[in-house]
C-alpha positions in Angstrom: -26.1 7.8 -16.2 -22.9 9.2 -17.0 -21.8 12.5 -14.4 -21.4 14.3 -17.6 -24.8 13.7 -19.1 -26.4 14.7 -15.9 -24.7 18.1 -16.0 -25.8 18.4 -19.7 -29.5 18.2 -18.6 -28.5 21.6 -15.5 -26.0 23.8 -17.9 -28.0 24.6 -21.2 -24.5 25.9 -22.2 -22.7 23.0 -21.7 -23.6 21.5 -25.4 -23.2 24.6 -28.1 -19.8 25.7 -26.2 -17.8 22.3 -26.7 -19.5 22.3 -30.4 -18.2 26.0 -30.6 -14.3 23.9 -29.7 -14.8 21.2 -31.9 -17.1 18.9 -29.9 -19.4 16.7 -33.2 -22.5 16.6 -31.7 -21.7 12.4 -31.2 -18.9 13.6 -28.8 -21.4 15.3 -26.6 -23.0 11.9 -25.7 -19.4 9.9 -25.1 -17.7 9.3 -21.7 -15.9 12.9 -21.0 -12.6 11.8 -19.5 -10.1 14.6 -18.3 -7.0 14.5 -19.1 -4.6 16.3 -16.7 -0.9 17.0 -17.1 1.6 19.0 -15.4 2.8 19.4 -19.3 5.0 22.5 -20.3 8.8 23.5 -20.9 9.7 23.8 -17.5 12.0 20.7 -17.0 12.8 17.5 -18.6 10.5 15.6 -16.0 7.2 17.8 -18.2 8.5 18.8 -21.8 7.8 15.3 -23.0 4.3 14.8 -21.4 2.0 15.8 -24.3 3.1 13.6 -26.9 2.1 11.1 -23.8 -1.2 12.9 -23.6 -1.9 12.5 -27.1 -1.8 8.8 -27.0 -4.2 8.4 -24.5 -6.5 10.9 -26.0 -6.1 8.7 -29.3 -6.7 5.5 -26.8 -9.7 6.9 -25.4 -11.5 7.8 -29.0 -10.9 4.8 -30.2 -12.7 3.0 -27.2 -15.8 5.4 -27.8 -14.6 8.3 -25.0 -14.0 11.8 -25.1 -10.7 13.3 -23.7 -10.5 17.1 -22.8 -7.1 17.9 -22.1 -6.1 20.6 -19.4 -2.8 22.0 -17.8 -1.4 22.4 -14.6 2.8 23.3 -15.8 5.2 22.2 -12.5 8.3 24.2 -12.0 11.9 22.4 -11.4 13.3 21.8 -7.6 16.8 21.8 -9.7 16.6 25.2 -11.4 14.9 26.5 -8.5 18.2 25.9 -6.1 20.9 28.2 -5.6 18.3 31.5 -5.0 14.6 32.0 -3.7 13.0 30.2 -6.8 13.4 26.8 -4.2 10.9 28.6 -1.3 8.1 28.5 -4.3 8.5 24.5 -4.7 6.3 23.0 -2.0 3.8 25.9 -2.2 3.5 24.8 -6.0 2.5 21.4 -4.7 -0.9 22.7 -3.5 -1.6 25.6 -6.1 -1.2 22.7 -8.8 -3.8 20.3 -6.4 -6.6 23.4 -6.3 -6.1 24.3 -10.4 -6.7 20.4 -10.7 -9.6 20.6 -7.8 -10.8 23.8 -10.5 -10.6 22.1 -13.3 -12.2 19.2 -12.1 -15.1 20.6 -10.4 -15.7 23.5 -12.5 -16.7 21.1 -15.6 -17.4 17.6 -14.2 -15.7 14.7 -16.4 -16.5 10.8 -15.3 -12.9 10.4 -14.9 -9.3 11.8 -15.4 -5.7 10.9 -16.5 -3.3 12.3 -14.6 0.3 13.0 -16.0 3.2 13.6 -14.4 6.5 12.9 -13.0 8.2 15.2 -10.6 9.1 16.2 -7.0 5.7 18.5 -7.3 3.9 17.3 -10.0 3.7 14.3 -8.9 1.9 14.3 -6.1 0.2 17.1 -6.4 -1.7 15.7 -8.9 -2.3 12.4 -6.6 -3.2 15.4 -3.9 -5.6 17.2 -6.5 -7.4 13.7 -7.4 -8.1 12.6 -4.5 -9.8 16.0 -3.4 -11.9 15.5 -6.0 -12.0 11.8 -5.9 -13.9 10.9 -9.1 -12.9 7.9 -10.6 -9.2 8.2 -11.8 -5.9 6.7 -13.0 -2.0 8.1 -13.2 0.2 7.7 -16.1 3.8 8.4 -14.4 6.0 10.1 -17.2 9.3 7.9 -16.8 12.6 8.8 -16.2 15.7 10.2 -18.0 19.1 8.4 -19.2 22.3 8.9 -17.7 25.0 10.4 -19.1 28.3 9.3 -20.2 29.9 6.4 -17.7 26.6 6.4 -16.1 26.3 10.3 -15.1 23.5 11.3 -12.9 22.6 15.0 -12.0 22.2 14.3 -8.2 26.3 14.4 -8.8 26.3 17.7 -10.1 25.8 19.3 -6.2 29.2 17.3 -5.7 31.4 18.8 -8.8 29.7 21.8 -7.6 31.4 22.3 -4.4 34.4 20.8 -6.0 34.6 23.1 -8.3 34.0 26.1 -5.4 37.0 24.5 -3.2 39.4 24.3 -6.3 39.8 20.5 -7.0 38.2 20.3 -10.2 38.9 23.0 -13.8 35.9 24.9 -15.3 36.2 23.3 -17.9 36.0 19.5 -16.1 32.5 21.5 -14.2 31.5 22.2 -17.8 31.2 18.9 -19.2 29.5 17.2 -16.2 26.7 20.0 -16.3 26.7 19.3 -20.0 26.0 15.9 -20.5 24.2 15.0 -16.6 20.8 15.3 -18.3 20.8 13.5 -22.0 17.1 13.0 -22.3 13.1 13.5 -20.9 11.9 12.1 -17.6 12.9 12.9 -13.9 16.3 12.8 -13.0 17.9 9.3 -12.7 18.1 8.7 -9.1 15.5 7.6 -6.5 14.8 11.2 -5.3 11.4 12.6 -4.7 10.5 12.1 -8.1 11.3 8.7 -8.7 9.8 7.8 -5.8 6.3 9.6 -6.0 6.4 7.8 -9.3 6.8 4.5 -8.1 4.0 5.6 -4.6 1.7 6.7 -7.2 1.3 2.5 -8.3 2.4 1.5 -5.0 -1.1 3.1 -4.0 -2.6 1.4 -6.6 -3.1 4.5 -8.9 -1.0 3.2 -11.5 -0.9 0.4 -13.9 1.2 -2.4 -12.4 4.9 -1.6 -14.1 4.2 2.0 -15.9 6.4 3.6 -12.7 9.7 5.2 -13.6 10.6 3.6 -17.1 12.7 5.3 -19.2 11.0 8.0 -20.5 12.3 7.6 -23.9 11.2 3.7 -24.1 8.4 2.6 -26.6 7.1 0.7 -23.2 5.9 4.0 -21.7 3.7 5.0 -24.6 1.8 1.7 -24.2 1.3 1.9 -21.1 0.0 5.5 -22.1 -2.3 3.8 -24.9 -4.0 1.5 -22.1 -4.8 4.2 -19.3 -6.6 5.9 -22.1 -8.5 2.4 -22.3 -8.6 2.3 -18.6 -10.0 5.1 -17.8 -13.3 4.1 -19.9 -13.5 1.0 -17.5 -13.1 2.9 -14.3 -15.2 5.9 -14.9 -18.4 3.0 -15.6 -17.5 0.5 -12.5 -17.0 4.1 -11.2 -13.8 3.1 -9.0 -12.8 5.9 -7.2 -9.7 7.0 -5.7 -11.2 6.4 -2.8 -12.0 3.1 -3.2 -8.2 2.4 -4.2 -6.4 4.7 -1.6 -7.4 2.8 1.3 -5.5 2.5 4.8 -4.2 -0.5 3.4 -3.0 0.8 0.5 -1.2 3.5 2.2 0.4 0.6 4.3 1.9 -1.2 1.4 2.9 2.2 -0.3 5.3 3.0 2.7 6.7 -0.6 2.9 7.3 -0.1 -1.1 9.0 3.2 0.2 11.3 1.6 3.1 11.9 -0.9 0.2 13.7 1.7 -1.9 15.1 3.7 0.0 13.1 6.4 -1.1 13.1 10.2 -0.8 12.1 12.0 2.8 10.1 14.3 1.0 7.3 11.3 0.6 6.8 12.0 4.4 5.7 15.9 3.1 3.8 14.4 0.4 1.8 10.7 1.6 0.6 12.1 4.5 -0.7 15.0 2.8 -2.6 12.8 -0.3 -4.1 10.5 2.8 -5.6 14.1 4.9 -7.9 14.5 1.1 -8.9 11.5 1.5 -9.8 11.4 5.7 -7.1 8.8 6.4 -5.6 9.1 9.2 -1.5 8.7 8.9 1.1 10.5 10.5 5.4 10.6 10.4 5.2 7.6 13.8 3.7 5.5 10.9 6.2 6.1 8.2 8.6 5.1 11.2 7.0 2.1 12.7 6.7 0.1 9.1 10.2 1.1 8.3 11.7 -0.7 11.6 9.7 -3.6 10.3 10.4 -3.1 6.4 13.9 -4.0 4.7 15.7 -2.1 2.4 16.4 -3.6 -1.0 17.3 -1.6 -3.5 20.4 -0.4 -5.0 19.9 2.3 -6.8 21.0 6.2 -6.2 21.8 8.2 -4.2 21.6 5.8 -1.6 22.8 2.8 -4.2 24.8 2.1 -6.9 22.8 2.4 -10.0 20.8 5.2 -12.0 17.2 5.0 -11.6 16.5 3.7 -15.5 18.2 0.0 -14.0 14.8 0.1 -12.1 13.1 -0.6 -14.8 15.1 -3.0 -16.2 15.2 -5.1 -13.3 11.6 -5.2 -12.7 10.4 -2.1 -11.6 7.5 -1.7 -8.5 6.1 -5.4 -9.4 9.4 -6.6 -8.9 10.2 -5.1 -5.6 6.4 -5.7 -4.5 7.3 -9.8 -4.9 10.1 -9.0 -2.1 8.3 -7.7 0.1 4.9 -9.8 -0.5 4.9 -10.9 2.4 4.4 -7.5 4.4 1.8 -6.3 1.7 -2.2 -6.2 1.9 -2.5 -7.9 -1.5 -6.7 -7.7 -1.1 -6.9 -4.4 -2.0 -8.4 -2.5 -5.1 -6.8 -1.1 -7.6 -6.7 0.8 -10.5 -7.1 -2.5 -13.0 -10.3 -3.3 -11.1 -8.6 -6.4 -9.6 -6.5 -6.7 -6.7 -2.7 -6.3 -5.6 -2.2 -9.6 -5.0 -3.7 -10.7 -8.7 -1.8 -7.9 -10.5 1.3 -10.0 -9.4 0.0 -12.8 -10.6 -0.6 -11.3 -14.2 2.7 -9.0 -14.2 4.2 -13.0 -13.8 1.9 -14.3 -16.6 2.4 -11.3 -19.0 6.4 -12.0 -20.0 7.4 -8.3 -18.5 9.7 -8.9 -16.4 11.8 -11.1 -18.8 11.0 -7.9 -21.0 12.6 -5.4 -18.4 15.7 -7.5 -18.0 16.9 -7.7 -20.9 18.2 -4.4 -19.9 20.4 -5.4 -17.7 21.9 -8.0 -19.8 22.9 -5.3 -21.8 25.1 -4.1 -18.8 26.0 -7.3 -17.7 23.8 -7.8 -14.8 21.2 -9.2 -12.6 18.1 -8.8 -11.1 19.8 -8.8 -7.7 22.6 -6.6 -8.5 19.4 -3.9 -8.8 17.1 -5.4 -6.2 18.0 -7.4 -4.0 16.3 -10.6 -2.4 14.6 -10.2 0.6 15.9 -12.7 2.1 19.5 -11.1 1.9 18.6 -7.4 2.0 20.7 -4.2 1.7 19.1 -3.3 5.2 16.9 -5.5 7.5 15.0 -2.1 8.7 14.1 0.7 5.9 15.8 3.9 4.8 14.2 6.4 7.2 13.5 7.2 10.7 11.6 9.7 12.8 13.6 11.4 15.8 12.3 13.0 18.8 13.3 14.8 21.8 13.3 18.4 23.5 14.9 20.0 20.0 12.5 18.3 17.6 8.9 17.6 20.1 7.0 16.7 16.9 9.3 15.0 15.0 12.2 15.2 12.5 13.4 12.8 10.1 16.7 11.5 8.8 17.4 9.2 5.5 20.1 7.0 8.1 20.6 4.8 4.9 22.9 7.9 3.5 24.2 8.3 7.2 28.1 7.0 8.2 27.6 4.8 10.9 29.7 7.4 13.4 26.7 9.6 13.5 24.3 6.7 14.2 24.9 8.1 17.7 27.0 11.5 18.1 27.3 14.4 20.3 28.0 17.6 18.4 28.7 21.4 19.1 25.6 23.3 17.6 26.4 26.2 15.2 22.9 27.9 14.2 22.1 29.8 11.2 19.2 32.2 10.3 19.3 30.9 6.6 20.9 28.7 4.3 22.9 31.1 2.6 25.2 32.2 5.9 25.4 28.2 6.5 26.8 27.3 3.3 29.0 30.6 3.3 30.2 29.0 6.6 30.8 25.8 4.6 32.3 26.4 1.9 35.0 28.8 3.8 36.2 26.4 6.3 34.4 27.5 9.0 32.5 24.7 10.0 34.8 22.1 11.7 34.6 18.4 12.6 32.2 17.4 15.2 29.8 20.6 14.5 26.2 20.9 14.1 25.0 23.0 11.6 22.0 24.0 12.2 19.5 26.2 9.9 16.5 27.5 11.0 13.2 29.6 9.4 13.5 27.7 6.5 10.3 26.1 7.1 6.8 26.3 6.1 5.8 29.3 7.6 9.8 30.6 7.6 10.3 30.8 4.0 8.2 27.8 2.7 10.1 24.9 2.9 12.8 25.1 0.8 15.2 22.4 0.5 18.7 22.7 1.8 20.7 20.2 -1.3 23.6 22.6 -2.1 24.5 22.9 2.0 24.3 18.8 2.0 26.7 18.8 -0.8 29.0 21.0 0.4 29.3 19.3 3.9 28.8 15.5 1.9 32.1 16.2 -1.1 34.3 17.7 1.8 36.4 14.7 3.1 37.4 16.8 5.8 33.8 17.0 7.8 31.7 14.4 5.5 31.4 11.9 8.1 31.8 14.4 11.5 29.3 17.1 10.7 25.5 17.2 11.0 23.2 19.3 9.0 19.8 19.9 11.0 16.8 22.1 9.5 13.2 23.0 10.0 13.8 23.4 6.1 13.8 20.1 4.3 16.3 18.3 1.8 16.5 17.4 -2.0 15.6 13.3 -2.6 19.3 13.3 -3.8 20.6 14.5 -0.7 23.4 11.8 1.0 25.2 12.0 4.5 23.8 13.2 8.1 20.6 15.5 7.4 18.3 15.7 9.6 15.1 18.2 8.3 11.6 18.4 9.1 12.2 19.4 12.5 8.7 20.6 14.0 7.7 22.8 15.5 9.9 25.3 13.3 11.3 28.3 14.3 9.2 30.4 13.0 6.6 29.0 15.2 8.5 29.3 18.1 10.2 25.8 17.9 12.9 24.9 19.9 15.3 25.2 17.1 14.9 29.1 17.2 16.4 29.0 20.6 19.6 27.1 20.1 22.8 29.2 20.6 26.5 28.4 19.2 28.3 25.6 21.4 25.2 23.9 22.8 26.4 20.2 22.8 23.3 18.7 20.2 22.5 14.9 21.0 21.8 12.5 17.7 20.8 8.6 18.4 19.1 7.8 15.5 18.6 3.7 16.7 16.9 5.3 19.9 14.9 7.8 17.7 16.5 10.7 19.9 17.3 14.2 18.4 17.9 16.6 21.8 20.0 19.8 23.4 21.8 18.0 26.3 24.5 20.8 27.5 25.3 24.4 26.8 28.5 26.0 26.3 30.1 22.8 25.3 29.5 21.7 28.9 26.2 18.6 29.3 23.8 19.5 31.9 21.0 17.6 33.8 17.7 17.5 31.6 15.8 19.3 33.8 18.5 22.5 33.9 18.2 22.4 29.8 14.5 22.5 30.7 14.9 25.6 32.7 17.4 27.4 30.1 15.0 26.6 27.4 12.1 28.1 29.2 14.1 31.2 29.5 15.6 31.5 26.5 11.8 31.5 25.6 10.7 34.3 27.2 13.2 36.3 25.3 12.6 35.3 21.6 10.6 37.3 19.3 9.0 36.2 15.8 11.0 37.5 13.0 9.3 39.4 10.4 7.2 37.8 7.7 9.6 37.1 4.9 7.3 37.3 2.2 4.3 40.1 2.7 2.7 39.3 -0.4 1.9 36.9 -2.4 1.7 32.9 -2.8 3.8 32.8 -0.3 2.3 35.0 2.1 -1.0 32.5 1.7 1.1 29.8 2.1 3.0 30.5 5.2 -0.4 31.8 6.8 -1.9 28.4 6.2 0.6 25.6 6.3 0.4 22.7 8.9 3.7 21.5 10.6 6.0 19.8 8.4 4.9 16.3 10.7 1.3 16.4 9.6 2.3 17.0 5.4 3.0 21.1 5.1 -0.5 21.4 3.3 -2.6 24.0 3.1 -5.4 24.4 5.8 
């Protein structure tokens, strides 16, 4: 029996209030599926959702089911920069994973739908379903267009500062902010919302190709039409996400990820979806199958093309042939068959020759998107994990965005209390070749994470210190971010971390082949590691905790309860 039925038979209520919504007394006895969306005018990457929604709720009548439809609106990581709307972002990740654990286990359904596409949305809504782990699918909601000759709003951070230093007219900053965003869907880059899009099948959560298509495609709306269909198969094999979300799975999803390139935020994010479901994964992991992974794709910020070329060359099954050969193709998915005979049928089904035609359209190929793996962009994938007396539990750095001079660098620290004096610093020609900037209480328990894209920008568009400065945070960074950023740097300084006791001119050590982030001298002058030991200790003894930035609130909760940035910032 059904998990719906058998709550029928406990809540006597259950049956006159749906009639008293609309329910026929036939609905009452159908498959309930759920059908969650992060749906709403808050950003492109949501305002298109429910027209998505509506097709599967047609899909799942018409195969005898009952859809219930329910709402968990994200907010936007872009119109959240520039002020304190960015410190809400990661919070909203798991206040949108508890509405969906409410929703969920308030009124049990035998299985959900899940729609989204951003940087929160996204996986918070893998994080919420896996919590609740009833049998489940994803419907990832696509991405936008570009804009004229190919315009992508990751670029807009770069006109920004441009237009801040004086290179480019108000009027020029005008038409790039007007036309960077001509349709629905995430933005068109591999940032953290392409790339939860394209985790969420790499996991097996997805239908094999519905990641990242353009948004405005008649292709997405099938794929729509047959998770509604879906989700009537799952919920009676009941295949759970548990079941799908496997070790395994979480193996091939962060090869996928070194494949791509894809955004450091996944290293907030996959490691918090595994702790619902009791798998154990930390950052060592993400940086152990990247060493091993190559790095194929050439796509933005880190390649050439927008993110809709994705699609057209392939998308996830595509890159997933690559790298076959590093993938666990036994396990379950979503489908009810495996990885490995998904391939098979994405190769039988006439998609790709679908997807490219287009490319022809732009007059290219397959490998001028993704390249073989054979000849990849990188033999070893986009990110590493750095250690060392300033970071003892981790950091991480995106070294495919890095110039190769700050592969290995010494640099003079210059630390900041928040991102606004840093960028002030920036922006004024303040900061100089071979500096460190360093921000601190910007993490979890500082401020709540906020990302640092606008200081990256301004350090990345300035020819001057673009390829001689550092930017290092306990804060983290946007998935569009480019150049040397280093973020996630645990303990944070609100915990005491070593990064609250760096001072101006301590001589900052980056080596990001040895995995090494340390403090190696003071005052410009290197010093025996045991004396920076000794400094450290002292320096210590005399720091105090700043005052909670937020006495109230979401954020208050948030910053009371959030693990290191290592472990996934999620809420304990």
């Amino acid at each position: 029996m059904f998990r719906s039925q058998e709550i029928r038979k406990l809540a006597p209520e259950m049956d006159p209030l749906r009639l008293g919504m609309g329910w026929t007394v036939e609905d009452l006895g159908k498959p309930q599926i759920m059908l969650e969306s992060t749906y709403g005018d808050s950003h492109p990457g949501s305002a298109h959702l429910n027209a998505l929604v509506s097709i599967c709720e047609e899909a799942i009548k018409a195969a005898g089911g009952r859809a219930a439809k329910y709402y968990a609106t994200d907010i936007c990581d872009g119109q959240s920069q520039g002020h304190d709307g960015i410190n809400f972002s990661l919070a909203s990740r798991e206040i949108i994973a508890a509405l969906i654990e409410i929703h969920a286990m308030a009124t049990p359904f035998d299985a959900g739908v899940f729609f989204a596409s951003c940087d929160k949305g996204m996986p918070a809504n893998l994080e919420g379903l896996a919590r609740v782990n009833a049998p489940a699918i994803v419907v990832p909601g696509g991405v936008m267009n570009a804009g004229p000759n190919l315009l992508t709003l990751e670029q807009i951070g770069m006109y920004d500062a441009m237009y801040k230093r004086g290179e480019i007219s108000a009027e020029e900053f005008t038409r790039y902010k007007h036309s960077a965003c001509p349709s629905c869907g995430a933005c068109s880059f591999m940032g953290t919302a392409s790339t939860m899009q394209v985790m969420a099948e790499a996991l097996g959560m997805a239908i094999p190709g519905s990641s990242l298509l353009p948004a405005t495609s008649a292709a997405i709306q099938d794929f729509a039409k047959q998770a509604g269909e879906q989700a009537l198969v799952i919920a009676k094999k009941n295949i759970r996400p548990s079941d799908v979300m496997t070790k395994k799975a979480f193996h091939n999803a962060i090869v996928v990820h070194a494949a791509i390139a894809g955004s450091s935020n996944s290293l907030l994010h996959i490691p918090a979806i595994a702790h619902e479901l009791g798998v154990e994964l930390d950052a060592d992991e993400f940086d152990r199958i990247h060493r091993k992974s190559p790095y194929i794709l050439n796509i933005r910020p880190s390649g050439k093309w927008p993110a809709e070329f994705y699609f057209y060359a392939g998308g996830t099954p595509a890159v997933m042939e690559e790298v076959k050969s590093l993938l666990n193709l036994d396990v379950m998915t979503v489908t009810g068959k495996t990885l490995g005979e998904n391939l098979e049928d994405v190769k039988k089904s006439g998609f790709y020759e679908k997807c490219n035609e287009g490319l022809k359209k732009h007059g290219l190929s397959k490998e001028d998107v993704i390249k073989p793996f054979s000849r990849p962009i990188s033999a070893a994938g986009a990110l590493a994990v750095l250690k060392g007396n300033l970071a003892p539990e981790g950091a991480v750095v995106k070294h495919s965005a890095l110039p190769q001079e700050m592969r290995k660098a010494r640099l003079r620290a210059r630390p900041f209390d928040s991102e606004e004096e840093a960028i002030d610093a920036v922006l004024t020609g303040k900061i100089l070749p071979g500096d460190a900037v360093i921000i601190r209480y910007e993490g979890p328990k500082g401020s709540g994470m906020p990302e640092m894209f606008y200081t990256t920008e301004a350090i990345a568009s300035d020819a001057k210190i673009a390829s001689s400065v550092a930017l290092i945070t306990d804060g983290r960074f946007s998935g569009a971010t480019r150049g040397p950023a280093i973020g996630h740097v645990s303990p944070e300084a609100a915990d005491g971390g070593p990064i609250a006791l760096v001072k101006d001119g301590d001589v900052i050590e980056i080596d990001v082949d040895l995995r090494l982030l340390n403090v190696i001298g003071v005052e410009g002058k290197e010093k025996p590691p045991a004396e920076i030991e000794k400094i450290f200790l002292q320096r210590k003894s005399e720091w105090r905790p700043k005052p909670a930035k937020y006495g109230k609130g979401v954020l208050r909760i948030y910053a009371k309860n959030a693990v290191s940035p290592m472990k996934g910032g999620y809420m304990e």
